[in-house]
N, C-alpha and C positions, 0 to 999 in steps of 0.2 A: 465546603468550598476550599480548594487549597490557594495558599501565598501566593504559591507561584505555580505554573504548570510544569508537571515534569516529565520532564522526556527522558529517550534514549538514542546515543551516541558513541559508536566503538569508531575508535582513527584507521581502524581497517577498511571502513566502508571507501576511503577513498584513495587508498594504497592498493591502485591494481593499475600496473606498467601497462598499455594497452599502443598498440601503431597509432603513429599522428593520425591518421585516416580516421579512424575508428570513430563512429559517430556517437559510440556510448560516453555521454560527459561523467568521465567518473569523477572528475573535481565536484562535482556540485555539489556531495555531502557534507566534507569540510570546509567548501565553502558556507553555507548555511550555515553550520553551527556557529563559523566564526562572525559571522553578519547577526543571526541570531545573539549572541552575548555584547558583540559588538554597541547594537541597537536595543540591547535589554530587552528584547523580545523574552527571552529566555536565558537563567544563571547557572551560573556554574553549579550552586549548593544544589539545584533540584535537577543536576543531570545521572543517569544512572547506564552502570557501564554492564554490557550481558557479559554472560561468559558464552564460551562454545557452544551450542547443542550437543546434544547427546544422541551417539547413534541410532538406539534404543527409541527416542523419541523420533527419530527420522524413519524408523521402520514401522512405525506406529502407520506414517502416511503413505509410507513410498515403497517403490520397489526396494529388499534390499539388495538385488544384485544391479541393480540403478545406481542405489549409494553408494554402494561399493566401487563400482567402476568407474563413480566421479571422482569419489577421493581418491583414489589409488591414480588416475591418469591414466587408465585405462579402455575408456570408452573410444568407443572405432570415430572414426574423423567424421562421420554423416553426421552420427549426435552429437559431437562436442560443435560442428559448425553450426548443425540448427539452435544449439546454446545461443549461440553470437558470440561468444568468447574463446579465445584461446586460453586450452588451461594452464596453471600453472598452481603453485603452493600458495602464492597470495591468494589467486580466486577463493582456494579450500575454505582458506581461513578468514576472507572475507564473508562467505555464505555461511559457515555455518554461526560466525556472529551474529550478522545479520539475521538469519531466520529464528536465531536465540531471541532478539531484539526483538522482535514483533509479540514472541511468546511474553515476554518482561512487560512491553508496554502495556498489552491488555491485562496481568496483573495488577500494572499500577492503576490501569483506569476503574477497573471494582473495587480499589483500596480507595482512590480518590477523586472518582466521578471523572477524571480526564487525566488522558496519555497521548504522549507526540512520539513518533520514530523518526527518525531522521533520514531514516531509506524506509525499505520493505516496499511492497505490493507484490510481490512475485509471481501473480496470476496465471502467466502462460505453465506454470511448471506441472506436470501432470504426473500422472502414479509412477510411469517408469521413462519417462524420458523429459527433460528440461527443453524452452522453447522460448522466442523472445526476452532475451537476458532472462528469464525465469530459471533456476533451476530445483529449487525446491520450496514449495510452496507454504510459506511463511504464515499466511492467512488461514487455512485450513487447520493448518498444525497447531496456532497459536487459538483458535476458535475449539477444537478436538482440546486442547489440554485445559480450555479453562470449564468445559464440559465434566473431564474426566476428573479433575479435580474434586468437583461439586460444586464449584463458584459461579459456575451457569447451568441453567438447565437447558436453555435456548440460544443461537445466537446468532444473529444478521451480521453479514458480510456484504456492505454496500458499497459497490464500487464505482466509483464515479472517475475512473481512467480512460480517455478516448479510444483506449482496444478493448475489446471484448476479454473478460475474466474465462476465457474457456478452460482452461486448467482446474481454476475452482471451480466453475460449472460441473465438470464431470466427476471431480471429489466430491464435490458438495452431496452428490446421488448418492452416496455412501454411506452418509450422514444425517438421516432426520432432522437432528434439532441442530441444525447448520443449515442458514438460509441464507441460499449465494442469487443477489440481484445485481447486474448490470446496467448502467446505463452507458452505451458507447454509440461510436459510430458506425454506421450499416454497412458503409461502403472501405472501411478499411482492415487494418490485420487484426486477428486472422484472418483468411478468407473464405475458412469454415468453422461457422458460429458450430459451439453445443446449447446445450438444453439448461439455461440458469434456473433457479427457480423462479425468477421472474428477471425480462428482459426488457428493457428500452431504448429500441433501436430507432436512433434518429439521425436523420440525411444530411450529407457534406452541408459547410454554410450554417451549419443551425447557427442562431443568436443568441444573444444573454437572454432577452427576455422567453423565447422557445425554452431555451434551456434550463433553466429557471422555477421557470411552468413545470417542469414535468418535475423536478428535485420537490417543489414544495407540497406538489399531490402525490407523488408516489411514497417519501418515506414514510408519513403519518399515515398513511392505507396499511404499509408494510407494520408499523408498528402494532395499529389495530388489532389486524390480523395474525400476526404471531407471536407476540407480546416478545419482543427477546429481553434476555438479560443482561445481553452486554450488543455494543454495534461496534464491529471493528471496520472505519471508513477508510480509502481508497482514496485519496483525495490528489490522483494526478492531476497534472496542468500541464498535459498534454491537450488538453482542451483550447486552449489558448489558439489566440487564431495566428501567429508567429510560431506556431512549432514545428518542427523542423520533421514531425512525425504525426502531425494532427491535420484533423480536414475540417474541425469548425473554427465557428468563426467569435472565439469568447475574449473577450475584453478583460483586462486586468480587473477591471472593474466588477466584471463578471464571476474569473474567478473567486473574489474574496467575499461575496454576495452567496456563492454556492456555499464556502466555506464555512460562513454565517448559516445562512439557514441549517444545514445539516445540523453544526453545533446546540442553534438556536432549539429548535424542534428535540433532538436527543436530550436536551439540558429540562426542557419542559414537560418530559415525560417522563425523568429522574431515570436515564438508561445508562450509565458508563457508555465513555465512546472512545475508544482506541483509533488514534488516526495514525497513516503512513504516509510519505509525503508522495509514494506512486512514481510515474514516467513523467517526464520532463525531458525534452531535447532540445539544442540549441547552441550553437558555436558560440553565442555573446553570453561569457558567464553571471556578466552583471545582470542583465534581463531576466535570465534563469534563475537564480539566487531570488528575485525580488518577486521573480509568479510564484514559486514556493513560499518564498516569504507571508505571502496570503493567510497561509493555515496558520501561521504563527498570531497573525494578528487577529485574525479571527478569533484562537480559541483566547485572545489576553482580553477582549471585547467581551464573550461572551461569558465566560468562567468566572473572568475577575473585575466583573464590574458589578455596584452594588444594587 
């Protein structure tokens, strides 16, 4: 069991110049961290900073004339819009920290039974074209390297983001012992589902307790059934019923209960569990900061209590 939990946090994740309009809150990274240290959620000695990816590792998942076209600034306006972002040299280098960062934390979670990212979930990104602020899919990549490694033989990617994981969906096909399950909303983006390996698709409105319900019977079925080696969780709060991008209806309360159990259940079945803190939208930073803030408290409940 570790002192403290340790995450990962690059000051890139929230160095991206974007129009007041823009409804992607890129503050909310460095906000968390500094709420996080703030509130001793989390210290500075167990913070761990990535470096870039490696393109080599980005070809492993992705198109490389995909990769190529994002870093270079060359992708034609259709794909860089369906991105969500305008590009620029911060983006570059914000992504591919970022999807470094997801690879790190599920290191650290097989070193030390649990890891926090401070961004990731990148979901929508798929082989050759980036989708829903996704553009390269951090999950897959970070789940494929702790495979190839030899540190996993198996490994669950549970997502519990109010959009459907279709991105990972359709990598995940690629990948045998890469088991991609969603739980999201039915009636929102995207607006064509793929084929998870296992989906849970529940209707606007849902509740904590619906919701709930279905987190505490589907991981432990999931577990059963494929025994992984590592879970790398998804742990948006876009669920929240104030999101500015969500159709249910989850209580803060709610969220930090889902938080809990997932941790609870991974911790009781001795699984390492890499979490990301996923999508979050919301113009009031201080709300956003404290529905994130959840996972935080969750894993210092569940990791580091006696």
């Amino acid at each position: 069991m570790p002192a403290a939990i340790p995450f990962v946090y690059h000051a890139s994740y929230s160095q991206l110049a974007l129009p007041h309009t823009h409804r992607f809150p890129t503050t909310k990274y460095q906000l968390l961290y500094q709420h996080a240290i703030e509130q001793q959620l989390l210290f500075e000695a167990s913070r761990h900073i990535p470096s870039a990816i490696s393109i080599d590792t980005l070809h492993d998942v992705h198109c490389p004339e995909y990769v190529k076209r994002f870093i270079s600034g060359t992708l034609d306006h259709k794909a860089q819009r369906r991105i969500g972002f305008p590009w620029s040299e911060q983006l570059v280098n914000r992504t591919l920290h970022a999807v470094n960062g997801t690879v790190l934390c599920t290191q650290l979670a097989l070193e030390h039974g649990i890891a926090l990212h401070l961004t990731g979930g990148y979901h929508h990104a798929h082989y050759d074209f980036g989708s829903g602020f996704c553009i390269f899919n951090d999950l897959i990549i970070a789940a494929k390297t702790a495979i190839d490694s030899g540190r996993a033989d198996k490994v669950l990617i549970f997502d519990c983001d109010v959009h459907q994981g279709d991105g990972t969906a359709t990598l995940a096909q690629q990948y045998p012992d890469i088991i991609s399950c969603s739980i999201h909303c039915a009636q929102n983006f995207p607006s064509r589902k793929q084929d998870s390996d296992h989906d849970i698709d529940l209707n606007k409105g849902c509740s904590d307790q619906e919701y709930l319900e279905h987190v505490q019977q589907i991981l432990p079925y999931l577990i059963r059934l494929h025994q992984p080696d590592l879970i790398i969780y998804d742990a948006g709060v876009d669920i929240h019923q104030d999101d500015d991008l969500g159709y249910f209806n989850i209580s803060n309360q709610g969220v930090l209960a889902r938080d809990t159990q997932v941790m609870s259940i991974a911790k009781s079945h001795s699984i390492p569990l890499a979490a990301v803190i996923g999508g979050g939208y919301s113009r009031n930073e201080a709300e956003l900061t404290h529905r994130h803030s959840q996972l935080l408290i969750a894993a210092n409940e569940v990791w580091l209590s006696k």
